[in-house]
Biopython code that builds the backbone (N, CA, C, O; Angstrom):
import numpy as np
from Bio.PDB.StructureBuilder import StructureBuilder

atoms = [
    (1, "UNK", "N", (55.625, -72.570, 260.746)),
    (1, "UNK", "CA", (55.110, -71.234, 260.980)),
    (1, "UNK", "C", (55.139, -70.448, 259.672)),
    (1, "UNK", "O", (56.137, -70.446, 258.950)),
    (2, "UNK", "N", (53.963, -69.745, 259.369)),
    (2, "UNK", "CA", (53.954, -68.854, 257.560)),
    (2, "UNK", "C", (54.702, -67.753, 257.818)),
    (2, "UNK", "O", (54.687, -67.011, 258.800)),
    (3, "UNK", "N", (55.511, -67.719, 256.600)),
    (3, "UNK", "CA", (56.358, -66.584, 256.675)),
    (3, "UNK", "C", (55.468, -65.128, 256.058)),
    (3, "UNK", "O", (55.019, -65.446, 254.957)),
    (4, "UNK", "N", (55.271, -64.393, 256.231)),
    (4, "UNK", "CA", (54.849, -63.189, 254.660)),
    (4, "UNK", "C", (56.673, -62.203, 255.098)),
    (4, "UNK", "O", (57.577, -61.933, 255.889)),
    (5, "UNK", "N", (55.809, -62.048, 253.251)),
    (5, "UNK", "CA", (57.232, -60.685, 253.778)),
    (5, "UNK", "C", (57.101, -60.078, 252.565)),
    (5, "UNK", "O", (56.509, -60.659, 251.656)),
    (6, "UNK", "N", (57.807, -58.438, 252.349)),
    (6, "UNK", "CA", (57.429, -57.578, 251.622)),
    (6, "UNK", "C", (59.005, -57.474, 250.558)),
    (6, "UNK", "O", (60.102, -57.037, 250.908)),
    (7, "UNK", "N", (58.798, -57.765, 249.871)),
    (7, "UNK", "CA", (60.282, -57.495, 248.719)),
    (7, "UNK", "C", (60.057, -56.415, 248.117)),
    (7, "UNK", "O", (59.279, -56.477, 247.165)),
    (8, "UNK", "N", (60.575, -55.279, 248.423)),
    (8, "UNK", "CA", (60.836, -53.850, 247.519)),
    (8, "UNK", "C", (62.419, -54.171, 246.714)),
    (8, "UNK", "O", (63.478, -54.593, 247.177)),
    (9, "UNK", "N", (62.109, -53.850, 245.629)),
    (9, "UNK", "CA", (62.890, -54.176, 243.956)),
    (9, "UNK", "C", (63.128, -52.979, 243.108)),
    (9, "UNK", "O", (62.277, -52.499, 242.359)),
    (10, "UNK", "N", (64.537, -52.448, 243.297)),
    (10, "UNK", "CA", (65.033, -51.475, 242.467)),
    (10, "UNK", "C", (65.552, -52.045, 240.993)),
    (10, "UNK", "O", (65.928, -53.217, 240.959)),
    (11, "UNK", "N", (65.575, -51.494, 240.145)),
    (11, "UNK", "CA", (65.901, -51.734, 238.669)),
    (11, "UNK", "C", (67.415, -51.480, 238.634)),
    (11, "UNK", "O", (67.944, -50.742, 239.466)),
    (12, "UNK", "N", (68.199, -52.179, 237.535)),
    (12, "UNK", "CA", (69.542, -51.252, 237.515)),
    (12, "UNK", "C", (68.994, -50.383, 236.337)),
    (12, "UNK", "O", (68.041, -50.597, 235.588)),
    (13, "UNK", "N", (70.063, -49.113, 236.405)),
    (13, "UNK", "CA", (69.706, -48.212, 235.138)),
    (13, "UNK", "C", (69.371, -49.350, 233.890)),
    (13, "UNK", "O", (69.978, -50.327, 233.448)),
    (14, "UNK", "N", (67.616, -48.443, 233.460)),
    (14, "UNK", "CA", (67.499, -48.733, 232.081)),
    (14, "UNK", "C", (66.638, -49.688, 232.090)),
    (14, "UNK", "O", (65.732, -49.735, 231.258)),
    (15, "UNK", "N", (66.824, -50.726, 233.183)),
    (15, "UNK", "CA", (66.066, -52.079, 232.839)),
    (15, "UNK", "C", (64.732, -52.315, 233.762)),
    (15, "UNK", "O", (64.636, -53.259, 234.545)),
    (16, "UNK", "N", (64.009, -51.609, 233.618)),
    (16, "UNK", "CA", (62.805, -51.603, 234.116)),
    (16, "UNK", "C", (61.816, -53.044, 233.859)),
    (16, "UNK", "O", (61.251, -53.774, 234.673)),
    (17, "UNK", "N", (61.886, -53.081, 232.460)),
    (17, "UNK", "CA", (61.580, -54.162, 232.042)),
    (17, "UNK", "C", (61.899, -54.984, 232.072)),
    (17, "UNK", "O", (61.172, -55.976, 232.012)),
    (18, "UNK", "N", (63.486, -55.033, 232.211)),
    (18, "UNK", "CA", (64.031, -56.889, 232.607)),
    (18, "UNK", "C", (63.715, -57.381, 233.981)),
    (18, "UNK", "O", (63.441, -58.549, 234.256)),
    (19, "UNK", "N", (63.793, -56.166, 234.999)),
    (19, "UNK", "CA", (63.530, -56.188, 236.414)),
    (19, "UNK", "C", (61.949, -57.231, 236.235)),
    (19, "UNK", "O", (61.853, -58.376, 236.677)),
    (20, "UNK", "N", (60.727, -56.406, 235.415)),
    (20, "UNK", "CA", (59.527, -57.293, 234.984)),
    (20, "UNK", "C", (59.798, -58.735, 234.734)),
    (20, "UNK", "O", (59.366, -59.730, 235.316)),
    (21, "UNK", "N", (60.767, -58.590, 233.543)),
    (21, "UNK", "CA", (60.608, -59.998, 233.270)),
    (21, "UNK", "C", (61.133, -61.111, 233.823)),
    (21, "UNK", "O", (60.711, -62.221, 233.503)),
    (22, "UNK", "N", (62.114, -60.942, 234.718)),
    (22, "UNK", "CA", (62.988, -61.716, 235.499)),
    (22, "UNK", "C", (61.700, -62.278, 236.669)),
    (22, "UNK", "O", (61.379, -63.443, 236.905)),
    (23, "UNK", "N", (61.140, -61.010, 237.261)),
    (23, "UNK", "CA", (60.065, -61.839, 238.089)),
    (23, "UNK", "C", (58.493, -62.435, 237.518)),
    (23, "UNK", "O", (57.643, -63.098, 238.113)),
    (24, "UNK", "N", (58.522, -61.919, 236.192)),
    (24, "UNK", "CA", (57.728, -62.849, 235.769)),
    (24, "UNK", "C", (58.424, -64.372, 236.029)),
    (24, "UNK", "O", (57.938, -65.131, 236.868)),
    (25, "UNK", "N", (59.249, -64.629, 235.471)),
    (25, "UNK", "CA", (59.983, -66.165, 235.049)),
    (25, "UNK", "C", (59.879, -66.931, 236.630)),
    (25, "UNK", "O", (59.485, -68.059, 236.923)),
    (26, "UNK", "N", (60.562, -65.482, 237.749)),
    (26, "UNK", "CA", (60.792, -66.308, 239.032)),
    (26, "UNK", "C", (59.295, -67.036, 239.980)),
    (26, "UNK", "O", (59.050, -68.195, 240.313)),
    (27, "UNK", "N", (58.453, -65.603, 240.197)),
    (27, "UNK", "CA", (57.160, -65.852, 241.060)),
    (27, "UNK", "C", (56.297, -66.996, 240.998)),
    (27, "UNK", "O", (55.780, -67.557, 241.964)),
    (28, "UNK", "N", (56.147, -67.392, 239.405)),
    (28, "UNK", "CA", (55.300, -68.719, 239.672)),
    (28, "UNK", "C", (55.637, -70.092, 240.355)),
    (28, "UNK", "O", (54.950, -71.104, 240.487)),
    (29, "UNK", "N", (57.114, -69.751, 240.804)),
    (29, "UNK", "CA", (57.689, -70.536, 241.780)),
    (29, "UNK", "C", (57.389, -70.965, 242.708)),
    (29, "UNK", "O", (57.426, -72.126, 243.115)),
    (30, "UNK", "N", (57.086, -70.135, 243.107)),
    (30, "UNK", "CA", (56.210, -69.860, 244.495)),
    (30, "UNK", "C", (55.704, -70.929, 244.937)),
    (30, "UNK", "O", (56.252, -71.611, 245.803)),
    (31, "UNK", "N", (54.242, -71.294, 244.226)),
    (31, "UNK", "CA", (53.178, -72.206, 244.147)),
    (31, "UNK", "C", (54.563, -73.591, 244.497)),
    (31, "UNK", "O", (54.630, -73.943, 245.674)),
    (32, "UNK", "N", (55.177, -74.014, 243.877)),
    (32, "UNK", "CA", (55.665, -75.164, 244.242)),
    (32, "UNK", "C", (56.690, -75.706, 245.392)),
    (32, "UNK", "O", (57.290, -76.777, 245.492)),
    (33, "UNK", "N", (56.652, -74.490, 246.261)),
    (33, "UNK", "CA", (57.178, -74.222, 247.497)),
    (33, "UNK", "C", (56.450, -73.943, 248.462)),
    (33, "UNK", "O", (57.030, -73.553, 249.475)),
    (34, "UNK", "N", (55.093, -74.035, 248.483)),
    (34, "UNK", "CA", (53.772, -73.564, 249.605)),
    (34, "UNK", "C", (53.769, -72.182, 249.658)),
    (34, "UNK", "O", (53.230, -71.716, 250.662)),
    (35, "UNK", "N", (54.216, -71.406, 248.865)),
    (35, "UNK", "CA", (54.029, -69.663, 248.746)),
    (35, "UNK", "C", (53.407, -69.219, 248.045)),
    (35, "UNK", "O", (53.844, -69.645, 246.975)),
    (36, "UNK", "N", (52.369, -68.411, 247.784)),
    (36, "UNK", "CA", (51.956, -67.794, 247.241)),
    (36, "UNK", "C", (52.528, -66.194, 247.185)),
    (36, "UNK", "O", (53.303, -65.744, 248.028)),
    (37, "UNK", "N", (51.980, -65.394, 245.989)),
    (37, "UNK", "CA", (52.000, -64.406, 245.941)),
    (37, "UNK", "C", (51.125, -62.989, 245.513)),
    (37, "UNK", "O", (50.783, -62.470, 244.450)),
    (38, "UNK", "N", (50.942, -62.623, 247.208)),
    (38, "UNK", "CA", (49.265, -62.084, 247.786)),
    (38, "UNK", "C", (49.446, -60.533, 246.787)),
    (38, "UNK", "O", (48.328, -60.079, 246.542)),
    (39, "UNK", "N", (50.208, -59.960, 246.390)),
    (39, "UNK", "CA", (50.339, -58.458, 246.275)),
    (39, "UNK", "C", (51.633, -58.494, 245.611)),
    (39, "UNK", "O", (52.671, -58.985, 246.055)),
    (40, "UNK", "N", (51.363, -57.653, 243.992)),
    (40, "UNK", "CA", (52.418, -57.151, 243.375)),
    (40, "UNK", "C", (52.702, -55.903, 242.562)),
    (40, "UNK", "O", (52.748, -56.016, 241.337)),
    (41, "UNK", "N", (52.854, -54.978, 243.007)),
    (41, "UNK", "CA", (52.466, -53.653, 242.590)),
    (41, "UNK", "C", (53.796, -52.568, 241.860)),
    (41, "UNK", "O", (54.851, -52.358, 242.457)),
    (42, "UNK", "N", (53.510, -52.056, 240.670)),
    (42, "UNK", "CA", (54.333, -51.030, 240.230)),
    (42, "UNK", "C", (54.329, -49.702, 241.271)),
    (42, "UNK", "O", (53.266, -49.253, 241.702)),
    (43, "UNK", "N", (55.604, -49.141, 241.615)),
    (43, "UNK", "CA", (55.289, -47.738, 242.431)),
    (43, "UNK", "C", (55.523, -46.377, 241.406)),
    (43, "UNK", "O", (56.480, -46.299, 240.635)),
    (44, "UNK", "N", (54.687, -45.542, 241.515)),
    (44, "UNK", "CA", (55.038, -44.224, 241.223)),
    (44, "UNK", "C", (55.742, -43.774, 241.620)),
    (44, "UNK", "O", (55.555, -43.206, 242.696)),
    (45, "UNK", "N", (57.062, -43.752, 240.953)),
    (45, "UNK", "CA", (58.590, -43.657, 241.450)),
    (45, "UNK", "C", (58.581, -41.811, 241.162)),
    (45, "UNK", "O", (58.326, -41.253, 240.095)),
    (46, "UNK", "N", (58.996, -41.064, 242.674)),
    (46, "UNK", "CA", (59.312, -39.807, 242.375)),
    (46, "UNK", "C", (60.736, -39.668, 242.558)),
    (46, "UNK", "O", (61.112, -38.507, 242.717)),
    (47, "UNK", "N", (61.820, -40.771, 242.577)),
    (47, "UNK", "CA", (62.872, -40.615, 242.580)),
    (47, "UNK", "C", (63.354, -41.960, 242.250)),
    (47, "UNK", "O", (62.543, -42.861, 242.461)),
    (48, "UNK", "N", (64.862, -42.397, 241.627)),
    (48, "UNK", "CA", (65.151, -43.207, 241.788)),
    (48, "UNK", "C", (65.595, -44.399, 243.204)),
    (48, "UNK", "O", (65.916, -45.581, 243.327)),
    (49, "UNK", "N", (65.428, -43.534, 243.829)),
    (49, "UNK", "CA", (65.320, -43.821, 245.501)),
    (49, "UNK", "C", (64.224, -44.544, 246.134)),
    (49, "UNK", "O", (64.116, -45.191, 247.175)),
    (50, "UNK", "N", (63.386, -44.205, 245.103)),
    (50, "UNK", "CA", (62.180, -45.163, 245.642)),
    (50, "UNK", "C", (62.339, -46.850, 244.250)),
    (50, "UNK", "O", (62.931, -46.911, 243.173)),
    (51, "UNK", "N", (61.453, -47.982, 245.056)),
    (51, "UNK", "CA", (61.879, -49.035, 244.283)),
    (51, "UNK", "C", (60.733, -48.944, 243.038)),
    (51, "UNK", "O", (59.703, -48.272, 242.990)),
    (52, "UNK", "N", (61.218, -49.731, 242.207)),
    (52, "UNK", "CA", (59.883, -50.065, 241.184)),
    (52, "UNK", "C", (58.506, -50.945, 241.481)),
    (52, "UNK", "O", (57.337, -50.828, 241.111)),
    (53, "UNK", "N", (59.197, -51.860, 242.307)),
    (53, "UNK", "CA", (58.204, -52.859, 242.657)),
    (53, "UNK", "C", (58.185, -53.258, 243.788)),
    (53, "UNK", "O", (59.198, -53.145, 244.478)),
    (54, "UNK", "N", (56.827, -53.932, 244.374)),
    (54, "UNK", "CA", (56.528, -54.230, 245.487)),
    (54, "UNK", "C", (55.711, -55.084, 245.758)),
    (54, "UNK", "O", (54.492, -55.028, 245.602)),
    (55, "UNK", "N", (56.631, -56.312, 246.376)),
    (55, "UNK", "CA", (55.694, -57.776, 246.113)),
    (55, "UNK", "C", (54.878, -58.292, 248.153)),
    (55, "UNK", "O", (55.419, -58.313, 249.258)),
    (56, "UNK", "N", (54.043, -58.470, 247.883)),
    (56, "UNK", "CA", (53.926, -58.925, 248.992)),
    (56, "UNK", "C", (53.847, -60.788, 249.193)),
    (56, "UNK", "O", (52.849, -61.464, 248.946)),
    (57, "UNK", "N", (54.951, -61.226, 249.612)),
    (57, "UNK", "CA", (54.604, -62.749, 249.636)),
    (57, "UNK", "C", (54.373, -63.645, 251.149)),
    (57, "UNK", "O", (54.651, -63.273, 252.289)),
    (58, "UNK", "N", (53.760, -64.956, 250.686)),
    (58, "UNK", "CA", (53.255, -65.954, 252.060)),
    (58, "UNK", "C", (54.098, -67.128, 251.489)),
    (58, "UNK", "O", (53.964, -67.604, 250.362)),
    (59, "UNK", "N", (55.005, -67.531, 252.454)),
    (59, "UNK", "CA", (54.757, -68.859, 252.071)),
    (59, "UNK", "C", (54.637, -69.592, 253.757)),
    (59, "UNK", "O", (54.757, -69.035, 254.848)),
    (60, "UNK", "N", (54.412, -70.752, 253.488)),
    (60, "UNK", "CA", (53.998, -71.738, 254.853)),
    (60, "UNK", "C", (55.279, -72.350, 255.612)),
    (60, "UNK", "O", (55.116, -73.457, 256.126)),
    (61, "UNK", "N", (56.139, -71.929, 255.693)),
    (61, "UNK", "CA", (57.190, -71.946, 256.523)),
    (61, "UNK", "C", (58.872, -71.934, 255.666)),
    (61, "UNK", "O", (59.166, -72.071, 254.478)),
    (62, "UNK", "N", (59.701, -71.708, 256.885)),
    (62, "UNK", "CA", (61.229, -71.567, 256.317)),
    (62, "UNK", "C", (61.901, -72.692, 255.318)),
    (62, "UNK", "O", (62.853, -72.465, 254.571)),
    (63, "UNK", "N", (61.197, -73.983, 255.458)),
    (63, "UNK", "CA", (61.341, -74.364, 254.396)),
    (63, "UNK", "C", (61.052, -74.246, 253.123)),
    (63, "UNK", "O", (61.921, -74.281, 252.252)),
    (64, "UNK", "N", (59.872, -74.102, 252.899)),
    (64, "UNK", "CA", (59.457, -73.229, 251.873)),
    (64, "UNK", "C", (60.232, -72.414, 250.989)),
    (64, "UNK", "O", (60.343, -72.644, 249.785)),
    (65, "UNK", "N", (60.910, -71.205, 251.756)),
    (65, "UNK", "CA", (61.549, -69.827, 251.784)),
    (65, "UNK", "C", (62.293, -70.693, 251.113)),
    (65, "UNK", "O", (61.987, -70.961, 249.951)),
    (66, "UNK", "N", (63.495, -71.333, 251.777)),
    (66, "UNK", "CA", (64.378, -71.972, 251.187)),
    (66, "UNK", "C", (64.631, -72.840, 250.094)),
    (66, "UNK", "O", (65.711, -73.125, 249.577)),
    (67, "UNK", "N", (63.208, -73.313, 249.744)),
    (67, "UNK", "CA", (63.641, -74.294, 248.610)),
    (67, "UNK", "C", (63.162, -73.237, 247.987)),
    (67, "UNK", "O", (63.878, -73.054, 247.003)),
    (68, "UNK", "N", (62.297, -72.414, 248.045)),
    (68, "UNK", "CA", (62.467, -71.003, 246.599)),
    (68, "UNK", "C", (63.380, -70.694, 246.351)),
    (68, "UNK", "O", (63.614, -70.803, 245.147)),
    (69, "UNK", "N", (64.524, -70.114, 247.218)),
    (69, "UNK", "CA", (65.430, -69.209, 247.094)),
    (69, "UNK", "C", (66.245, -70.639, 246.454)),
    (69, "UNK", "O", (66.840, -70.394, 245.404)),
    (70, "UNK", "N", (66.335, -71.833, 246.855)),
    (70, "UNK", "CA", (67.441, -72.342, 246.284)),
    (70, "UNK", "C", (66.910, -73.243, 244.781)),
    (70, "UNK", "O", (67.563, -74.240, 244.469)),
    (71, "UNK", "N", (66.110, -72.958, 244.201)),
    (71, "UNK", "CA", (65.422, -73.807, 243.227)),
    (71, "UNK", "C", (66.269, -73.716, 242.288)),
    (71, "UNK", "O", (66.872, -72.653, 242.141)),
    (72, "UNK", "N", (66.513, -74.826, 241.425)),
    (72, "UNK", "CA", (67.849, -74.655, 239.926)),
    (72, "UNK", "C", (67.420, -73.576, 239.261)),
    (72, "UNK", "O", (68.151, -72.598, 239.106)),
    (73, "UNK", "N", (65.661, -73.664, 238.598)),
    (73, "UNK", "CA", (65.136, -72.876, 237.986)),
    (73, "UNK", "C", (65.543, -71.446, 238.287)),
    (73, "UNK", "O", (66.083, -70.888, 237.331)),
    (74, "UNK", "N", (65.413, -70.724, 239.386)),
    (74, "UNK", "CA", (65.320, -69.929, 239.817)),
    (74, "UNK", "C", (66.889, -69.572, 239.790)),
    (74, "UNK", "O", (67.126, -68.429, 239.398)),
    (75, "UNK", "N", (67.830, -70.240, 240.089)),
    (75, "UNK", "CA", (69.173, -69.877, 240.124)),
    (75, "UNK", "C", (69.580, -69.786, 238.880)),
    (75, "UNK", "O", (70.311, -68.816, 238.681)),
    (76, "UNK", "N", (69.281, -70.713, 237.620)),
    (76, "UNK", "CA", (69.555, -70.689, 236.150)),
    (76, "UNK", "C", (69.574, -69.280, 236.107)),
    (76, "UNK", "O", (70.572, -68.842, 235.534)),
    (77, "UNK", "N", (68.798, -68.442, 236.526)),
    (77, "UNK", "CA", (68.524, -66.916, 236.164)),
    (77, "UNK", "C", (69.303, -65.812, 236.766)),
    (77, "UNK", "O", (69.239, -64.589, 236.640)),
    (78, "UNK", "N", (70.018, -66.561, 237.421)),
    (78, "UNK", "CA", (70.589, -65.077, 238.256)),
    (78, "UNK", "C", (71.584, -64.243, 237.392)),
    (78, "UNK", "O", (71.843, -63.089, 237.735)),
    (79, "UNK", "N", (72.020, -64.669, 236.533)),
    (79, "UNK", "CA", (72.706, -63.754, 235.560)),
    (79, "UNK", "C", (71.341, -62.574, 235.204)),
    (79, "UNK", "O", (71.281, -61.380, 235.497)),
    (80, "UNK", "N", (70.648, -63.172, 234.700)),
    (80, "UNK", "CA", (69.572, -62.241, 234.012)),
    (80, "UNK", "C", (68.747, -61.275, 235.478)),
    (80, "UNK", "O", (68.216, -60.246, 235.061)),
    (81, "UNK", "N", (68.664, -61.387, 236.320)),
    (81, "UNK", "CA", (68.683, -60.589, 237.570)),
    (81, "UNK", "C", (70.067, -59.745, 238.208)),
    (81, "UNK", "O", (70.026, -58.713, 238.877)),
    (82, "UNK", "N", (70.975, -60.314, 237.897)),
    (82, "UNK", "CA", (72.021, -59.272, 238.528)),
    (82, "UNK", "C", (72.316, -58.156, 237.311)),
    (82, "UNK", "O", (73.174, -57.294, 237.501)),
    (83, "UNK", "N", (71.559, -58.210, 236.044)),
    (83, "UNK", "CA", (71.853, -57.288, 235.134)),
    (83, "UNK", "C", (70.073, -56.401, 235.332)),
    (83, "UNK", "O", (69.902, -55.334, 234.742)),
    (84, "UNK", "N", (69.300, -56.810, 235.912)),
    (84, "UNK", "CA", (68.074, -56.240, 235.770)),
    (84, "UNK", "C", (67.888, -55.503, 237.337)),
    (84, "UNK", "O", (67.412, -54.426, 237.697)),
    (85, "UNK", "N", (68.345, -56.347, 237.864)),
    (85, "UNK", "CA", (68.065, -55.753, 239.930)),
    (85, "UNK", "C", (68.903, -55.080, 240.499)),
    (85, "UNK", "O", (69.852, -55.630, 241.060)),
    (86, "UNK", "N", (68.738, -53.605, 240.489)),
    (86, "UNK", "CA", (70.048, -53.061, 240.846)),
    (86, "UNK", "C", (70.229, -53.621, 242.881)),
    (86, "UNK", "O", (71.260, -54.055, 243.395)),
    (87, "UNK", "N", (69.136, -53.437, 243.454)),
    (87, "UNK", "CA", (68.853, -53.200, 244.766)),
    (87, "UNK", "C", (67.746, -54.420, 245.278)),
    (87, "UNK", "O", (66.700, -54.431, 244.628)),
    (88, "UNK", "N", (67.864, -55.456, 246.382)),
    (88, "UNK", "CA", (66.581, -55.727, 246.627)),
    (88, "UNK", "C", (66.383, -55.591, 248.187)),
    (88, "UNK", "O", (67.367, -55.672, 248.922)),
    (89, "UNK", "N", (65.062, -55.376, 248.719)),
    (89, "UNK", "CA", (65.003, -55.232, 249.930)),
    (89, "UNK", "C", (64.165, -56.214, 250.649)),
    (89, "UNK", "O", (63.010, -55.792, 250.603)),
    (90, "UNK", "N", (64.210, -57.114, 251.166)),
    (90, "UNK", "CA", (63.388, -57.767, 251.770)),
    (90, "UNK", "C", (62.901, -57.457, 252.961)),
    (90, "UNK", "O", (64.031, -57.451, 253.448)),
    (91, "UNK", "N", (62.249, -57.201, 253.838)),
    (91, "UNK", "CA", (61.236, -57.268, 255.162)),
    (91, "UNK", "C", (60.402, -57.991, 255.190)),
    (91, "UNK", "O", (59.598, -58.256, 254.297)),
    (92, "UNK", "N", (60.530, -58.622, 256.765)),
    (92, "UNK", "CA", (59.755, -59.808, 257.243)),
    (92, "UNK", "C", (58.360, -58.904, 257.783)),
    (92, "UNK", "O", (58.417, -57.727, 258.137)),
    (93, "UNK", "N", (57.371, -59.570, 257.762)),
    (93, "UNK", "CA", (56.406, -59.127, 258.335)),
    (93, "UNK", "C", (55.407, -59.879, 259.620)),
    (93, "UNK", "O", (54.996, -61.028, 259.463)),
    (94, "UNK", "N", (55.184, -59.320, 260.501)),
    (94, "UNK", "CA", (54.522, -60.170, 261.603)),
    (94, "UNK", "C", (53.244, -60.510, 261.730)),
    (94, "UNK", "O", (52.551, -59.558, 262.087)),
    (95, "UNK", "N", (52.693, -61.465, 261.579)),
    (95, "UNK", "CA", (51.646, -62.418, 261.484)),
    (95, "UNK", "C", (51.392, -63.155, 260.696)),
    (95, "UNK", "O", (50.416, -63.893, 260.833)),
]
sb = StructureBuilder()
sb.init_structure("model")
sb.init_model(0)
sb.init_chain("A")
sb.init_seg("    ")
for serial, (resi, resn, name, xyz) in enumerate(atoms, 1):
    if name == "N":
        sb.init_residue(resn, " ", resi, " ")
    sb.init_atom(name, np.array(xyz, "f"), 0.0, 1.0, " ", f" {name:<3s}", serial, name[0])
structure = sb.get_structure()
């Protein structure tokens, strides 16, 4: 069953740009897990309360999900994300 789901992505102070570059490195992941990624958008932040970014992703089932989230590649990095991501929010979406 395809998953989509919406990842809203807060920065920690300062690192706006690492927050960028961290998901540059991660997203093309995607593709080698049956996910794509439909929608990725900067927000016009009127507070720090609101996130920086906003990804919309598909992939083709929970396996999928899972071998993203657990990929070496992708884990090699989590240092460089827990200094760039202050906040992340995930929501599932239906259909």
């Amino acid at each position: 069953m395809a998953i989509r789901l919406c990842v809203l992505l807060w920065p920690a102070s300062g690192a706006e740009e690492d927050l960028r570059g961290y998901e540059d490195a991660v997203l093309p992941l995607l593709d080698e897990h049956g996910g794509r990624l439909v929608a990725r958008e900067t927000v016009v932040r009127a507070s720090e309360n609101d996130p920086l970014e906003v990804q919309l992703i598909e992939l083709r089932d929970q396996a999928g999900l899972d071998g993203y989230l657990s990929d070496p590649r992708r884990l090699a990095l989590e240092d460089e994300r827990a200094q760039a991501v202050a906040r992340t929010r995930i929501l599932r979406l239906e259909g």
